[in-house]
C-alpha positions as CSV (number, residue, x, y, z in Angstrom):
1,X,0.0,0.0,0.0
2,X,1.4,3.5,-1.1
3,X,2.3,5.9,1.9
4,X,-0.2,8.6,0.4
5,X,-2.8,5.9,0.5
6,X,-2.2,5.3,4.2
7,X,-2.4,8.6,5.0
8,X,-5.3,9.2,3.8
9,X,-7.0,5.9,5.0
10,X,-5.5,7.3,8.5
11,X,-6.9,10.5,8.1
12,X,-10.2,10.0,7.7
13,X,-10.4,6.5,10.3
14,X,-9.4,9.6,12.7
15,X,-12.1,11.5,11.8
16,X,-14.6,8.8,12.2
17,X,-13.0,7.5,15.4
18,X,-13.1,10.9,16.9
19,X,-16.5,11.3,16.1
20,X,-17.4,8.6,17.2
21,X,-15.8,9.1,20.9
22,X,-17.1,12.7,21.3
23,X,-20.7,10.9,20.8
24,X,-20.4,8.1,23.0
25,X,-18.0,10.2,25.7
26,X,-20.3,13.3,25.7
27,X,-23.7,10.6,26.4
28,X,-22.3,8.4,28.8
29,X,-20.6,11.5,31.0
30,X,-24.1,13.5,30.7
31,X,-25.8,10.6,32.2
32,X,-23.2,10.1,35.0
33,X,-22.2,13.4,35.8
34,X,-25.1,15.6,34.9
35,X,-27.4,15.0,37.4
36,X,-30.8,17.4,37.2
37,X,-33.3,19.3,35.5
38,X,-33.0,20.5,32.1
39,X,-35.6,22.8,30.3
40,X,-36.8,19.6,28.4
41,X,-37.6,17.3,31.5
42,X,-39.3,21.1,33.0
43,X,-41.5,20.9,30.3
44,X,-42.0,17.5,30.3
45,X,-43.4,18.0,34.1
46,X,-45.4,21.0,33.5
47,X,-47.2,19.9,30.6
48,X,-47.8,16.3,32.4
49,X,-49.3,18.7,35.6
50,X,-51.7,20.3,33.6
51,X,-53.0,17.8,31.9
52,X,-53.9,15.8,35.3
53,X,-55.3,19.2,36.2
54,X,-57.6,19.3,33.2
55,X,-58.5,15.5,33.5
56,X,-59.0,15.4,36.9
57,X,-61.2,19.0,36.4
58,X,-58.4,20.0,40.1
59,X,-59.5,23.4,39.4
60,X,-60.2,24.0,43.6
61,X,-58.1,24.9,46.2
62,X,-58.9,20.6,47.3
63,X,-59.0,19.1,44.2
64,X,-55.6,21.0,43.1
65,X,-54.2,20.2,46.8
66,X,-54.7,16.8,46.1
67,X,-52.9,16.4,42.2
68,X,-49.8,18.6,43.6
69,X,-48.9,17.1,46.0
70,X,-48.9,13.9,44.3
71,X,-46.5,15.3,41.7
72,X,-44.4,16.9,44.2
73,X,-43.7,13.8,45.9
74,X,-42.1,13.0,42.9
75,X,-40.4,15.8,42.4
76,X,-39.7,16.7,45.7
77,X,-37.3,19.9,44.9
78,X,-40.0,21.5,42.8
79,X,-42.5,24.1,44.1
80,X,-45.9,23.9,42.8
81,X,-48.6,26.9,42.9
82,X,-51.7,27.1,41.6
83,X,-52.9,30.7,41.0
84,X,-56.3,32.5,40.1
85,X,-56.2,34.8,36.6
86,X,-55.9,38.1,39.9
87,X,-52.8,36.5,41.1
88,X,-54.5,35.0,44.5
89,X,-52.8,31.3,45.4
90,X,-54.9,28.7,45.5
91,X,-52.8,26.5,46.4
92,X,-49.5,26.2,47.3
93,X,-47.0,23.2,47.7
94,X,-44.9,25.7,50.2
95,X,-47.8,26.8,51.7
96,X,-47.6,29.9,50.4
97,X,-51.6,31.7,50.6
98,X,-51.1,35.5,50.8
99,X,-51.8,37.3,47.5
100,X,-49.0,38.1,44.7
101,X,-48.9,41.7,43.4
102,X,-47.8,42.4,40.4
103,X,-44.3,43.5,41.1
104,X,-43.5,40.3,43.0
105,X,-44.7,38.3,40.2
106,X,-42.7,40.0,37.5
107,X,-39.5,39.7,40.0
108,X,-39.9,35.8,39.7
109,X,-39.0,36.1,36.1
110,X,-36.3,39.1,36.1
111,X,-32.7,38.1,34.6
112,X,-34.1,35.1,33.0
113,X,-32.5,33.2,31.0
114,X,-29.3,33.9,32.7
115,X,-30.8,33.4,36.1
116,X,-30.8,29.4,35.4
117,X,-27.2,29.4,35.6
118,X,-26.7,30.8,39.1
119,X,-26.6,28.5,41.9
120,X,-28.3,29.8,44.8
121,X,-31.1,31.7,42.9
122,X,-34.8,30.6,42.2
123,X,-36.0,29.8,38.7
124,X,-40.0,29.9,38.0
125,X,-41.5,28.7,35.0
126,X,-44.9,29.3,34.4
127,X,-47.9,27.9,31.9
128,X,-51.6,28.7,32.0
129,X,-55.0,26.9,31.6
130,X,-58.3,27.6,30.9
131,X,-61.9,27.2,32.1
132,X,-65.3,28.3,31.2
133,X,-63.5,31.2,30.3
134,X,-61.4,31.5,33.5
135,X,-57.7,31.8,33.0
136,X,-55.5,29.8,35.6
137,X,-51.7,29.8,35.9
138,X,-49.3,27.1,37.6
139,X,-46.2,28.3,38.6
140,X,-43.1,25.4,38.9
141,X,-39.9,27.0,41.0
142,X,-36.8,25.4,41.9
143,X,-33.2,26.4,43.0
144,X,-30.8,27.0,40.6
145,X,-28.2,24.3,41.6
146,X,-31.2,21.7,40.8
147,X,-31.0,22.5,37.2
148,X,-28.6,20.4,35.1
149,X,-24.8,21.5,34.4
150,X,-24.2,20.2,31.2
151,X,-27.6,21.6,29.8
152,X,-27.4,23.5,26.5
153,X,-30.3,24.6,24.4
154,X,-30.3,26.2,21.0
155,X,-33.1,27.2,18.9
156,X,-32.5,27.1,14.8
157,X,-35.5,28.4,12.9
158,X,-34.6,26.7,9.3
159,X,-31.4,24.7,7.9
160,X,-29.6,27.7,7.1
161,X,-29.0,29.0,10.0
162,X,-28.2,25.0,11.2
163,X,-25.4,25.3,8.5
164,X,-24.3,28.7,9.3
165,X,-23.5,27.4,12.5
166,X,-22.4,23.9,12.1
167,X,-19.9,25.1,9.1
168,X,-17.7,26.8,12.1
169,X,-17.8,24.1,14.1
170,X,-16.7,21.5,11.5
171,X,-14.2,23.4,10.2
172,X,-12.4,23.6,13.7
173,X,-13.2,20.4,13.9
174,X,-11.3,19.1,10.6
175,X,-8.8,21.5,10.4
176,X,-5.8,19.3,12.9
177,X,-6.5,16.8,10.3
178,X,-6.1,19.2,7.5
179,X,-3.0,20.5,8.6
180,X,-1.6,16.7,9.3
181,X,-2.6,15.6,5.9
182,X,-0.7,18.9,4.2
183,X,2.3,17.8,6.5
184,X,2.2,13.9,6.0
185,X,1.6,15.0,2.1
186,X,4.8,17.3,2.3
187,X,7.4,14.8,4.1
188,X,5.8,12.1,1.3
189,X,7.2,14.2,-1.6
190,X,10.0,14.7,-0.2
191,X,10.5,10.7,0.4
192,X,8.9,10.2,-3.0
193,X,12.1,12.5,-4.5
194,X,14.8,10.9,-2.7
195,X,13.7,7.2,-3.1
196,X,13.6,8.1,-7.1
197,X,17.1,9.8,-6.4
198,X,18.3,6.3,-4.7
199,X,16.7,4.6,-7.3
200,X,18.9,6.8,-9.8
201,X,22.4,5.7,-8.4
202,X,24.4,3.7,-10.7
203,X,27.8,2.9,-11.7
204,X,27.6,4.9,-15.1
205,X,24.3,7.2,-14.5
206,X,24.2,11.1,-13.7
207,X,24.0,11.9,-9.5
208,X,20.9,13.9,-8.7
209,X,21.7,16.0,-6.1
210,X,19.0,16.9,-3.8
211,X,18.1,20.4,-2.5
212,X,16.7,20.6,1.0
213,X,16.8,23.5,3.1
214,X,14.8,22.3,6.0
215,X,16.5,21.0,9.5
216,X,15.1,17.5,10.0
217,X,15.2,14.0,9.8
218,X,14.6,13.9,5.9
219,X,17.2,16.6,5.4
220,X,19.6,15.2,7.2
221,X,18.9,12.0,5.0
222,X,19.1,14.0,1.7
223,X,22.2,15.1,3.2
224,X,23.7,11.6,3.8
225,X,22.4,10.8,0.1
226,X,24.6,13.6,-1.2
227,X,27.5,12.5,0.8
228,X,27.2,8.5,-0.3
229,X,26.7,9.4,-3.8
230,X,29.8,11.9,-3.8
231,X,31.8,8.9,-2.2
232,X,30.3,6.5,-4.4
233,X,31.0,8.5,-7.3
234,X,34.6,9.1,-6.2
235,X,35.4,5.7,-5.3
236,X,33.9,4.8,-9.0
237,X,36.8,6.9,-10.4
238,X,39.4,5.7,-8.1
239,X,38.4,2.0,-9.3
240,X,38.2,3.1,-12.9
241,X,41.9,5.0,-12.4
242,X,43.0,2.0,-10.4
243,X,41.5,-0.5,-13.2
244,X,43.6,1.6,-15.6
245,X,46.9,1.0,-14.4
246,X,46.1,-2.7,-13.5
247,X,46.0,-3.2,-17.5
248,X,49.1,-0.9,-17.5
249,X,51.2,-2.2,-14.9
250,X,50.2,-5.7,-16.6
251,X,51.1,-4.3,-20.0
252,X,54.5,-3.1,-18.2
253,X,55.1,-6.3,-16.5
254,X,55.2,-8.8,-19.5
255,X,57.5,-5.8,-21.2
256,X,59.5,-6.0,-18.3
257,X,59.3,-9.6,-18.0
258,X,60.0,-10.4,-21.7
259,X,62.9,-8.5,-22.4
260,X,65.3,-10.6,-19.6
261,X,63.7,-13.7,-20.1
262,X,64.6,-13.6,-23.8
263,X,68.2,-11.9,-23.1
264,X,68.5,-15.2,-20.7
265,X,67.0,-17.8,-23.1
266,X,69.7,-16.4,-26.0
267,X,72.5,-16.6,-23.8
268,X,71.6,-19.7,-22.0
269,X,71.3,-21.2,-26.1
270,X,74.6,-19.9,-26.8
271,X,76.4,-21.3,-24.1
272,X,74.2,-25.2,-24.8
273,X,75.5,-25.0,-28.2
274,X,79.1,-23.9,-27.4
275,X,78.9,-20.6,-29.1
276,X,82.0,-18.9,-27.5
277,X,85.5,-18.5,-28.0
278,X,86.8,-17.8,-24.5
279,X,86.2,-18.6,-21.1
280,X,85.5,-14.8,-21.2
281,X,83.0,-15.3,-23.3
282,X,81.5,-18.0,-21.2
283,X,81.9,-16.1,-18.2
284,X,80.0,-13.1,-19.6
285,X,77.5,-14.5,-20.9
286,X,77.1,-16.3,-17.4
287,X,77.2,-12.8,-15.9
288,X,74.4,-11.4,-18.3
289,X,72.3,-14.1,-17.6
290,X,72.5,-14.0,-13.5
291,X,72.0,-9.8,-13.9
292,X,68.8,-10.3,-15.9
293,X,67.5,-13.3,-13.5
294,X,68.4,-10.9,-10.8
295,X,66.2,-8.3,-12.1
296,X,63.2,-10.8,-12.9
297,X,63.7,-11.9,-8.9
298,X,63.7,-7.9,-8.1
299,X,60.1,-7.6,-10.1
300,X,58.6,-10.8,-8.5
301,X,59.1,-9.8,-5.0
302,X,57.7,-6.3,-5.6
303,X,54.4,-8.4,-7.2
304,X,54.5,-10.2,-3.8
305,X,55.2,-7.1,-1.6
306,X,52.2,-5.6,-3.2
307,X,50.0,-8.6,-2.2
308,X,51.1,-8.7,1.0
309,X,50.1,-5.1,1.6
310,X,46.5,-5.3,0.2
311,X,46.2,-8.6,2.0
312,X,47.9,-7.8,5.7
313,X,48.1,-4.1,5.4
314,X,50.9,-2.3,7.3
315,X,51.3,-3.4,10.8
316,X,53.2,-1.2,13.2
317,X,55.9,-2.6,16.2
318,X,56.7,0.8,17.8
319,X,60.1,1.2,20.2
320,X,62.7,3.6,20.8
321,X,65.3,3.6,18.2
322,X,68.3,5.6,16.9
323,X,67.2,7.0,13.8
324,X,70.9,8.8,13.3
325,X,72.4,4.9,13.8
326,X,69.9,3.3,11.2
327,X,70.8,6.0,8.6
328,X,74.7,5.5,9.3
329,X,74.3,1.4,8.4
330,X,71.9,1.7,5.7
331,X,74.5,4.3,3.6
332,X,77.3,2.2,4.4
333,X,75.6,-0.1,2.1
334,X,75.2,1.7,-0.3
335,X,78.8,3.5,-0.7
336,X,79.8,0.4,-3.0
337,X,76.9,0.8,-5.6
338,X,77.5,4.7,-5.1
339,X,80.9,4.7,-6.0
340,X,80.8,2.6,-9.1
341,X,79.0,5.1,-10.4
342,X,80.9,8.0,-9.7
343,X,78.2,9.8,-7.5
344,X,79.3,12.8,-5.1
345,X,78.3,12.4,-1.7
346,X,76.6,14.9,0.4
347,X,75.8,13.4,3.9
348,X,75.4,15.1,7.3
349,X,74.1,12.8,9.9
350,X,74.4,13.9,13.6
351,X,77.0,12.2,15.3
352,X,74.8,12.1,18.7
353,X,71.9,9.7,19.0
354,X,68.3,10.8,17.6
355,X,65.7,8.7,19.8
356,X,62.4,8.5,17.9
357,X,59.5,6.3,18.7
358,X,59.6,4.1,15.0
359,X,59.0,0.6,13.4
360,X,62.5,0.5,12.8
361,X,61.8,-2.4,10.0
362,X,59.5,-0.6,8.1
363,X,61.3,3.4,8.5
364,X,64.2,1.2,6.9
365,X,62.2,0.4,3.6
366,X,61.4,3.7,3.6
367,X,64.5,5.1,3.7
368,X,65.8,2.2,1.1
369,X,63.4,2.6,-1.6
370,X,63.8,6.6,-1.7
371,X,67.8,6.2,-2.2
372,X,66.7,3.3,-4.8
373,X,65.0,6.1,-6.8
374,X,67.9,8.8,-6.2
375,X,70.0,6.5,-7.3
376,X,68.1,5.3,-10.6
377,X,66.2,8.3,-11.9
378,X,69.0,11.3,-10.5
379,X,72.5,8.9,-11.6
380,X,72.5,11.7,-14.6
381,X,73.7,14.4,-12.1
382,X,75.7,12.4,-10.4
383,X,74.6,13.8,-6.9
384,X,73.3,12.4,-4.2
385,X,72.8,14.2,-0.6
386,X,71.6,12.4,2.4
387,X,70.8,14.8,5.6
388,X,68.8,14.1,8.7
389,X,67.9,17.1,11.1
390,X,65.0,18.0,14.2
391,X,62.2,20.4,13.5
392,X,60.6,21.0,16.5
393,X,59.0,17.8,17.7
394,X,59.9,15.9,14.2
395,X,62.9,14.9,12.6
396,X,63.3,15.4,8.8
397,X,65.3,12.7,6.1
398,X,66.0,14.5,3.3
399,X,67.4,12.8,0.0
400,X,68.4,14.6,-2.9
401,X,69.3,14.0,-6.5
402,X,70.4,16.3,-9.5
403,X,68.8,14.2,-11.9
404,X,66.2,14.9,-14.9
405,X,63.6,14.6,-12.2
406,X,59.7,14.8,-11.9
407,X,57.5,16.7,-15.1
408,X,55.1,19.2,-12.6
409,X,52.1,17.1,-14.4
410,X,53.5,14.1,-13.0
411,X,54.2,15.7,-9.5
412,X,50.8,14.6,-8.0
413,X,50.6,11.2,-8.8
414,X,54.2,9.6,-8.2
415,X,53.4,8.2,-4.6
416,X,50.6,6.8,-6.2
417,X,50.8,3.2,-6.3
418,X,51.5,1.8,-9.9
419,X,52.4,5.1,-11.4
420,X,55.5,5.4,-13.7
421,X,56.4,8.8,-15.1
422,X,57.6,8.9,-19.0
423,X,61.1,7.3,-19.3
424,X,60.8,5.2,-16.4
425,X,59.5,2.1,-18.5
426,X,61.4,-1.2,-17.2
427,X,62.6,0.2,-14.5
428,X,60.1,-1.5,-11.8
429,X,56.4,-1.4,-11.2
430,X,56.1,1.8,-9.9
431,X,54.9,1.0,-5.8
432,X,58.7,2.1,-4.4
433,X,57.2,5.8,-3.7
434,X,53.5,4.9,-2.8
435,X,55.2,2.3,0.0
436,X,56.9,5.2,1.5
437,X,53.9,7.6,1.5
438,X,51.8,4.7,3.4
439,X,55.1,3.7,5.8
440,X,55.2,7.9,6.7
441,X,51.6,8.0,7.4
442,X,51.0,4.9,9.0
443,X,53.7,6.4,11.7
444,X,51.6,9.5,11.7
445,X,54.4,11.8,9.5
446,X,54.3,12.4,5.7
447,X,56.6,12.7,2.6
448,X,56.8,15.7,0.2
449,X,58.5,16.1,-2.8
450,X,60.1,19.0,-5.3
451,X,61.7,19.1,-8.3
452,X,63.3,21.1,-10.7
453,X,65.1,19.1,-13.6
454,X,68.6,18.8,-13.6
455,X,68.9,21.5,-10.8
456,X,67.9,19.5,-7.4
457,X,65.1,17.2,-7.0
458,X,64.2,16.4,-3.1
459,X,62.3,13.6,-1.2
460,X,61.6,14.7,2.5
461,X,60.6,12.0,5.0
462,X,59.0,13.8,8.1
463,X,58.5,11.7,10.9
464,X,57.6,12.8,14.8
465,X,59.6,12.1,17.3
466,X,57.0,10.2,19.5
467,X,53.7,8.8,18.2
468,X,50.2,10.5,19.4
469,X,48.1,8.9,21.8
């Protein structure tokens, strides 16, 4: 069943229901609770009087003595008086026998209708009868507080006027449920426009982005809309980018892959068939084909590296180590490579201890893989400076080269896992960087970069000296 339907359905079981429970409450409390005479039962009473009156011809002081009393045993808290058409009692229930002017007649009836209301004051009614001529009147009196609470009597001459005032009354009556249904009617278009939005969302589809000024529940949804299908849409692009260099890092690998494997399978046929002159021969061809398995080992364990980080992520085993120390060991193994290929070396390293709170396993790859790209993109300025210094509360690596360094298009996506710049073709599968930007972030610190071809191109590594809590 559609949400408009039930509201409507709901709407007008309300109305019914209501209507029903005014009824029912307003009878059953009148009965219990308001106790007494109304102007109907009065009339009921005075015309049931007069016609024993006239039946039983109680005309006489005796005869009339006789009815009244009867009917005011029943109604023990009404006065009865029989008067003459000269205002002389001829009887009286309250014994009452001395002669009514005029004035004390008409003060019976002063104030009225207002007079019912009052507690404490009398209320007469009075009706007449005839006789041969003769006019009599009976007079019924009772205290105010004997007359019912709850009574209310109004007079309507034709239908109009019934409609003139019953159209207020049902329009007061109607208009909560108005106002709900307008309400329920408003929050169900605004459902009805962000379940179409929802049902909009797809991988390839247009966002609808919805517009809601108000400060509820249904905003704050449209709200969390907008923000799932901004993510959604951004993590769409991330997987389309990423799905990109999937094809091209697999495009790169069998590149990378083919051209050793067939460098190894020529020299490996070569030396099966004999095809050498020299034991130099021999040897060199050995050499070739070790470098070139070496480099196919190198590729293999960066395929497995990356699985191991999207499977087991980075896992850090923080203690207090000497970052100065770990610097000093890891360029000591490097001044062999270094000096083969005639590189100058600018190092400053502090000779005092620098305590930092580090994975000193994982600061080390780091640290490795951004002198492995020094070393292999910069080797054409032969240059490479090492230098580790405090900032404040951190403590800054900073490894330079004078290389042909980064293109400024280029400059926001090399830590960017997969991403090789132009020229860099067989020269790995481009993670080295993106390893170092997760290794520096995972230990709360970052790495920036700068270049400027040729000139000085520099990888900082900034770390903090103790972790947050």
């Amino acid at each position: 069943m559609r949400l408009r339907t039930k509201l409507w359905l709901i709407v007008i079981v309300s109305i019914v229901l209501s209507l029903t429970l005014f009824i029912t409450l307003s009878l059953w409390m009148g009965q219990k609770f308001n106790n007494g005479y109304d102007l109907k039962s009065l009339d009921k009473v005075i015309e049931t009087t007069l016609e024993q009156i006239q039946a039983e011809q109680a005309f006489t002081k005796e005869q009339a003595q006789l009815t009244l009393d009867n009917i005011h045993k029943q109604h023990p808290q009404l006065r009865f008086e029989w008067l003459a058409s000269d205002g002389i009692p001829i009887y009286d229930t309250s014994g009452q026998s001395t002669p009514y002017s005029f004035k004390e007649l008409t003060e019976r009836f002063i104030s009225m209708p207002t007079r019912q209301w009052a507690d404490g004051q009398p209320i007469t009614f009075a009706a007449s009868a005839d006789k041969d001529g003769q006019s009599y009147y009976l007079l019924v009196s009772l205290p105010g507080e004997a007359m019912n609470p709850g009574q209310l009597y109004i007079f309507i001459r034709n239908y109009e006027a019934l409609f003139r005032l019953a159209l207020p009354l049902l329009l007061a009556f109607i208009t909560p449920y108005l106002l709900s249904l307008w309400f329920f009617s408003k929050i169900n278009r605004r459902l009805r426009k962000l379940d179409h939005a929802l049902s909009q969302v797809n991988l390839r589809g247009k966002d609808i982005i919805l517009q809601d000024n108000a400060k509820d529940e249904i905003s704050r949804l449209n709200m969390h809309y907008n923000e799932m299908t901004r993510r959604i849409r951004s993590q769409i692009n991330q997987i389309e980018q990423f799905e990109i260099r999937r094809k091209v890092l697999l495009s790169n690998l069998s590149h990378d892959l083919r051209t050793p494997l067939t460098m190894i399978l020529g020299y490996a046929e070569t030396i099966r068939l004999g095809h050498y002159d020299t034991a130099e021969q021999l040897k060199s061809s050995a050499k070739t084909i070790l470098k070139h398995s070496r480099y196919m080992e190198s590729l293999l364990k960066q395929i497995l590296e990356v699985s191991r980080l999207d499977t087991d992520g980075i896992h850090i085993r923080y203690a207090h180590e000497d970052l100065s120390e770990l610097v000093r060991i890891l360029l000591a193994d490097y001044f062999l490579m270094i000096d083969e290929k005639t590189v100058t070396l600018d190092f400053h390293i502090p000779s005092t201890e620098l305590i930092i709170e580090m994975d000193a396993t994982l600061i080390e790859r780091a640290i490795r893989n951004l002198l492995d790209n020094a070393i292999r993109y910069g080797n054409e300025g032969h240059y490479l400076g090492v230098r580790l210094n405090e900032e404040g509360e951190n403590v800054l690596i900073t490894i330079t080269d004078k290389g042909k360094g980064v293109a400024p298009e280029n400059r926001d996506l090399i830590f960017e896992r997969f991403y090789r710049s132009d020229g860099r073709s067989g020269q790995g599968l481009g993670i080295g960087l993106s390893i170092v930007k997760e290794i520096a972030e995972a230990h709360q610190g970052s790495v920036e970069m700068s270049s400027l071809p040729f000139v000085e191109t520099v990888f900082q590594l900034r770390l903090p000296k103790n972790r947050a809590n």
